[in-house]
C-alpha positions in Angstrom: -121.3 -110.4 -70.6 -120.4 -110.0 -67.0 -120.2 -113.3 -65.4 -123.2 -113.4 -62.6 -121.1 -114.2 -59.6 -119.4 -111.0 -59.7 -122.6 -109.2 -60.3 -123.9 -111.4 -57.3 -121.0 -110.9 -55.2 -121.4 -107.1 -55.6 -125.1 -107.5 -54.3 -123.8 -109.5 -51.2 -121.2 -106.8 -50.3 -123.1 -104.3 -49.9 -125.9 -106.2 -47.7 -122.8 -107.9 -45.6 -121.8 -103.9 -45.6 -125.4 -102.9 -44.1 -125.3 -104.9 -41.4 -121.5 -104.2 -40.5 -122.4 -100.5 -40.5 -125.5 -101.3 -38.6 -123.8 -102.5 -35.5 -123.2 -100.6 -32.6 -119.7 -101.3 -31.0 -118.4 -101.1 -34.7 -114.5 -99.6 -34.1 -114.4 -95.7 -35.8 -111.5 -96.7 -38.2 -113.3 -100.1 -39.2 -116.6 -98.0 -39.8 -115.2 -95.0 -42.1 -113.6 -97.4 -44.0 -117.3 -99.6 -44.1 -119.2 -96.3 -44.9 -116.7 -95.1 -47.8 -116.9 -98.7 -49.3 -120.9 -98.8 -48.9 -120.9 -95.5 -50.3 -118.9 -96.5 -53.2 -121.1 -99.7 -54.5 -124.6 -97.9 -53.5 -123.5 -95.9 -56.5 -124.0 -99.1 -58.8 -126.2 -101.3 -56.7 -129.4 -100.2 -58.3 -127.7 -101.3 -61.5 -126.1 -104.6 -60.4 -129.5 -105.5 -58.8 -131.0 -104.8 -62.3 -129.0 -106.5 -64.5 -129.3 -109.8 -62.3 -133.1 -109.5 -62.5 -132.2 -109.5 -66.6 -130.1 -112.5 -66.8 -133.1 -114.2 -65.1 -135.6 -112.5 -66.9 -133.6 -113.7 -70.4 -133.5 -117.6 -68.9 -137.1 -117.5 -68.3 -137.7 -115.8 -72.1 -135.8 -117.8 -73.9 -137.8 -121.4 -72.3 -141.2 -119.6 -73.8 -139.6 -119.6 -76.9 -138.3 -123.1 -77.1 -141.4 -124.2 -75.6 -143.0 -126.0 -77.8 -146.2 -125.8 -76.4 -146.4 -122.1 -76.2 -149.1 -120.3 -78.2 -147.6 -117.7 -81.1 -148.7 -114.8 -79.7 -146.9 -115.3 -76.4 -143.5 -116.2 -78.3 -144.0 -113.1 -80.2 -144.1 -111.4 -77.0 -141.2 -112.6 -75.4 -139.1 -111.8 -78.1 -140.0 -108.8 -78.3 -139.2 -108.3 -74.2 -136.3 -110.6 -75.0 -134.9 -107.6 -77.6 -135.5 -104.7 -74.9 -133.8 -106.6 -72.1 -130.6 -107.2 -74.5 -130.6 -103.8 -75.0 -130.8 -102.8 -71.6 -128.3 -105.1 -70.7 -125.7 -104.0 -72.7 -126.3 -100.2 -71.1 -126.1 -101.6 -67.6 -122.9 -104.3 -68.3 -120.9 -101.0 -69.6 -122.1 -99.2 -65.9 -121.0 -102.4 -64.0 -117.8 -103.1 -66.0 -117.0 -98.8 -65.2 -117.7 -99.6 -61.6 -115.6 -102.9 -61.3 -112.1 -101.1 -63.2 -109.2 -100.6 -60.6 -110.1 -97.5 -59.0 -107.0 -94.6 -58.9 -106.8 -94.1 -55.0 -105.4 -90.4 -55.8 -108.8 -89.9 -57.4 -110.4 -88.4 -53.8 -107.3 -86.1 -53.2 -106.8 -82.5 -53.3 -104.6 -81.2 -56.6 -101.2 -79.5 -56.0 -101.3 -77.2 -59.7 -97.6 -76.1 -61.0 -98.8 -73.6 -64.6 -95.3 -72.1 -65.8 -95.0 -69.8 -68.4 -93.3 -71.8 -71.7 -92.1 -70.5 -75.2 -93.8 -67.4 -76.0 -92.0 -64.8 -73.3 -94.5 -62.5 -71.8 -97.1 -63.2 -73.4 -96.5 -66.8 -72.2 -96.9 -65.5 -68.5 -100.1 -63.5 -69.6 -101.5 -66.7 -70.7 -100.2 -68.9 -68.0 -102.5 -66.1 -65.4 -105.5 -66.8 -68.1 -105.5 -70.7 -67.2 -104.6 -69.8 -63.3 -108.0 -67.7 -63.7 -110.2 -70.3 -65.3 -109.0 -72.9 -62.8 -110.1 -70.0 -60.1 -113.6 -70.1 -61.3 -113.8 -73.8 -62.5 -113.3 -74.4 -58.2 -115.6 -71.7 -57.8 -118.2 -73.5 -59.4 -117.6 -76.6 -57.9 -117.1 -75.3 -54.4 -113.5 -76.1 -54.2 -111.0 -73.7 -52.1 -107.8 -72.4 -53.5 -104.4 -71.6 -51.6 -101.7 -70.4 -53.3 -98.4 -72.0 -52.5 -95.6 -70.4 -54.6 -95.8 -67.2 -57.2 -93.3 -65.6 -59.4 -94.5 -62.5 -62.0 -93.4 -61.2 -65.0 -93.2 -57.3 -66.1 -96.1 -57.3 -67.8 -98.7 -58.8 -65.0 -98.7 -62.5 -65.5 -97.0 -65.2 -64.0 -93.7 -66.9 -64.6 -94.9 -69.5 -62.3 -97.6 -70.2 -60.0 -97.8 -73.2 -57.7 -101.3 -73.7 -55.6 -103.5 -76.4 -53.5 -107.1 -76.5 -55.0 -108.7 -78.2 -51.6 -112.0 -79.9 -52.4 -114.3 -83.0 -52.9 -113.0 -85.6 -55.8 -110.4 -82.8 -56.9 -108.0 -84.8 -58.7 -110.2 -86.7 -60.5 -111.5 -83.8 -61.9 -108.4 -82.0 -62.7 -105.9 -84.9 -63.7 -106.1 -84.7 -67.3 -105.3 -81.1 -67.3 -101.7 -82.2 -67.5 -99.8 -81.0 -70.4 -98.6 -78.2 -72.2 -101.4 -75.5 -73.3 -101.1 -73.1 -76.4 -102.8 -70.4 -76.9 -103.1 -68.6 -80.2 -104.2 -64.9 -80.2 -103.0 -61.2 -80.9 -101.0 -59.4 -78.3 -102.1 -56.4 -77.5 -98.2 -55.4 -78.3 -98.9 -56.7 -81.7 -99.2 -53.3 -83.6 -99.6 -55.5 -86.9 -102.5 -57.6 -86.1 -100.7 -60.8 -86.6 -101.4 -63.8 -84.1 -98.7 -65.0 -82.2 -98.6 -68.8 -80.6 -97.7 -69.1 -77.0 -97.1 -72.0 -74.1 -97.6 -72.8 -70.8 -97.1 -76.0 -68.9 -99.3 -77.7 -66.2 -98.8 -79.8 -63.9 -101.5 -81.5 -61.5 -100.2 -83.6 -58.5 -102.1 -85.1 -56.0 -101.9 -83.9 -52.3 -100.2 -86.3 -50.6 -100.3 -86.7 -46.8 -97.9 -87.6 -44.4 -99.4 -91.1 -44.3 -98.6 -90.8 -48.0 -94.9 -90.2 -47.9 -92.8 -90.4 -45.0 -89.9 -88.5 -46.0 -86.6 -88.9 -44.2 -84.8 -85.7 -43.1 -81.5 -87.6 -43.9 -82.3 -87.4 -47.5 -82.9 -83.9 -47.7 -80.9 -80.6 -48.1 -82.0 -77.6 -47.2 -80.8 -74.3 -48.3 -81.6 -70.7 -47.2 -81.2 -67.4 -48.9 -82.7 -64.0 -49.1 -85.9 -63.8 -51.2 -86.2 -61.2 -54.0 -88.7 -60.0 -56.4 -89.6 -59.0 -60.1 -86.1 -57.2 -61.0 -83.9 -58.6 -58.1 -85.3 -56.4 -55.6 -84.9 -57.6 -52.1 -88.5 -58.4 -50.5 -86.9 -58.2 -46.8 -83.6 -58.3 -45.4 -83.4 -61.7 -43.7 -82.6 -65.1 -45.5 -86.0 -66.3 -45.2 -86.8 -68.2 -48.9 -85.8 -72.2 -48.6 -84.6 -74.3 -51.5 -85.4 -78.4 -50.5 -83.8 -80.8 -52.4 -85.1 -84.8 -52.1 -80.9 -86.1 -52.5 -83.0 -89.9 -53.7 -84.6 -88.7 -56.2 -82.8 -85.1 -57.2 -86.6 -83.2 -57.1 -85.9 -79.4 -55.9 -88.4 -77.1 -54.7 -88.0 -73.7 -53.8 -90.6 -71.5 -51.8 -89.9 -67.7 -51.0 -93.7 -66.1 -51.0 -93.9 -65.9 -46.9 -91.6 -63.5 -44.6 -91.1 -66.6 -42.4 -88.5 -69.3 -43.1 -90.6 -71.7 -41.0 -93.8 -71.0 -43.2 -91.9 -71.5 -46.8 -90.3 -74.2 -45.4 -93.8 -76.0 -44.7 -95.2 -74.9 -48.0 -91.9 -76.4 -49.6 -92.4 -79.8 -47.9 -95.7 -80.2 -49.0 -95.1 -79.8 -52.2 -92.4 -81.7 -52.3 -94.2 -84.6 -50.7 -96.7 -84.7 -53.8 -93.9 -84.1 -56.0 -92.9 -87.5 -54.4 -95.9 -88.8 -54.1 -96.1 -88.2 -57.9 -93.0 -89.8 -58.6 -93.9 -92.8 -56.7 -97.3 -93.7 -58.5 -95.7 -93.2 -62.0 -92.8 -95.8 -61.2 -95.3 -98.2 -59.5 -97.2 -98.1 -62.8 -94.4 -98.8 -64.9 -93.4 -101.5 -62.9 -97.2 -103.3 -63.0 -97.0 -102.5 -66.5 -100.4 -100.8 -66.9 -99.6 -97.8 -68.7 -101.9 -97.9 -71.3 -101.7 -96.6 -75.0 -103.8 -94.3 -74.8 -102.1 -90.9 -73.6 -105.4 -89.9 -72.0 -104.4 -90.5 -68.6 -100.3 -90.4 -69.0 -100.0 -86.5 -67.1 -97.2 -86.3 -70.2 -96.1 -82.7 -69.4 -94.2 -82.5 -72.4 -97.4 -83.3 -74.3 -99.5 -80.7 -76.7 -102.8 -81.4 -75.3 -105.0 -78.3 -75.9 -104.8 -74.7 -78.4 -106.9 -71.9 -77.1 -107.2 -69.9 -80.4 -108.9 -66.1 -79.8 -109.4 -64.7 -83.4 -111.8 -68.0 -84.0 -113.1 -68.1 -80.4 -112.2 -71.7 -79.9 -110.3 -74.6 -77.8 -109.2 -77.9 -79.4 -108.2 -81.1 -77.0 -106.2 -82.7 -79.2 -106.4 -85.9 -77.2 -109.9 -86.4 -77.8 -110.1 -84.5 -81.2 -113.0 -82.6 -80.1 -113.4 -78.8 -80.3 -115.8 -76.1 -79.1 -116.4 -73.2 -80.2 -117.1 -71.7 -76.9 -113.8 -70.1 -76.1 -114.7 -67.5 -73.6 -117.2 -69.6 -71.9 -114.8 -72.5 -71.4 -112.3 -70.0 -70.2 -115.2 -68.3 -67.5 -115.5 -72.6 -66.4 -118.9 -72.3 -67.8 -118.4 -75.6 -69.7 -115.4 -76.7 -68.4 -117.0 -80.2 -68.0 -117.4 -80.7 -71.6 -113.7 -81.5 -72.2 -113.1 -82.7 -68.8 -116.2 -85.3 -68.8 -115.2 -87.0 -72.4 -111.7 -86.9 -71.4 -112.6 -89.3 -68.5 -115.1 -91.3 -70.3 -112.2 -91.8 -73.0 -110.0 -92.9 -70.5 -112.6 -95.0 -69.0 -112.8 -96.8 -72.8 -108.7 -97.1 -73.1 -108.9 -98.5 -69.7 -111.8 -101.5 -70.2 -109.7 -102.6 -73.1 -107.1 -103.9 -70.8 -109.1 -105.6 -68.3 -111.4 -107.3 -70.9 
């Protein structure tokens, strides 16, 4: 049971936040903040407003039925509406205890994707193209603009590497628990025997930081220049335009060579370096509060198996959540994307209440 203070004080808030918002020499700053805040508990207010009607609904139930004086058929009644409003308490106190867990303030930020080709060879970079095309039409679907930051192919099409910005509303939150290593399971169209070969490919999802994010000092940086070349060691262009940035702190490196302009990669180098930071920061602030949790769920372990694509049996398997569909192709088009993606949150959501109960 939620204690009904907090269920009162969330009622409060958002009334003291009405009025806040309502005045008129309200500073900008003060009132985006305000809005973003009133926003966020009008999501639950209906909720909070219910469940406090409940509690004194129950209190007002439960003196009919100590009543001594009260008739049998009216004590039958308000057990029976005693039961219902148990029940519906319980949905609601899950809603309100979901609402009140420590929010992740990354959660509203773009994504910064890194998919790299793993074991497998070149069929690895086929696959690792497959998953940068389903996360293509996965933003598609949710309106969400793509830029790509950093590519490198193979001979046979795919990529090596590809780095992009996926620019949209509540991006990360979305795309978070795509962190991991993916395997995909199928027969190459090489394979003149038929037999399935297994193949890898890595992801990693980072938050867009900001410069108000990371302020990064130029002192701690070096920053290398040299001539850009392609699939085979061909030279792209004759000048030394491709930058290699590397954080001295911390020992993170990125390179950047896709633009002719050494100012340009240099700018698409910072910025992902400064999530790369960014990154790095959160996951050492959350060892040091000691809230890593158990549950893997929401660890971004890139060194972790979390999901086989298998083609002959046209399915995907999250092995976090033990839960498969046979809907390869339409998870791969981002049809049902959300199926995985929704009970991967929820599950984290679970993991998560544990440790503030």
């Amino acid at each position: 049971m939620i204690p009904l203070e907090k269920v009162n004080s969330i009622i409060l808030r958002y009334d003291e936040l009405e009025k806040l918002l309502s005045k008129a020499d309200i500073d900008k700053k003060e009132f985006v903040k305000n809005s973003k805040e009133y926003s966020s508990i009008g999501s639950i207010i209906k909720e909070a407003k219910e469940y406090q009607k409940i509690l004194k609904d129950k209190d007002e139930l439960r003196l009919i039925l100590n009543d001594q004086k009260s008739d049998k058929d009216l004590k039958m009644i308000a057990e029976s509406e005693l039961n219902e409003a148990k029940k519906r308490e319980l949905i609601l106190e899950k809603k309100i205890k979901y609402f009140m867990l420590p929010k992740d303030e990354a959660d509203e930020k773009n994504a910064i994707i890194e998919i790299r080709a793993g074991t497998g060879g070149l069929e690895a970079s086929l696959f690792a193209s497959d998953l940068f095309s389903m996360y293509q039409k996965v933003s598609s679907k949710n309106n969400w603009k793509i830029e790509i930051l950093n590519t490198s192919q193979s001979d046979a099409g795919g990529f090596k590497e590809i780095i992009f910005l996926v620019n949209g509303k509540n991006v990360f939150s979305k795309l978070k628990f795509e962190s991991g290593v993916h395997r995909v399971q199928r027969v190459p169209d090489t394979e003149t025997q038929g037999r399935v070969h297994t193949s890898a490919a890595t992801v990693a999802v980072l938050p867009e930081a900001e410069d108000v994010d990371i302020k990064i000092d130029d002192n701690d940086l070096r920053i290398d220049v040299f001539r850009s070349s392609g699939p085979g060691g061909q030279s792209v262009n004759t000048t030394d335009s491709a930058v290699r940035i590397t954080h001295l702190p911390t020992g993170i490196v990125v390179s950047q060579q896709d633009e002719k302009s050494q100012h340009k990669n240099k700018a698409k180098a910072l910025k992902i370096l400064r999530s790369k930071l960014y990154d790095y920061e959160r996951s050492r602030l959350e060892k040091e509060r000691a809230v890593a949790r158990k549950s893997q769920i929401g660890s971004g372990d890139r060194s972790e198996r979390i999901r086989t694509y298998n083609f002959p049996q046209g399915r995907v398997t999250d092995h976090r959540i033990n839960l498969t569909l046979h809907k390869l192709n339409e998870f791969l088009s981002g049809d049902i994307f959300e199926e995985i993606s929704d009970q991967l949150q929820l599950q984290f959501q679970e993991e998560l209440l544990k440790t503030v109960e």
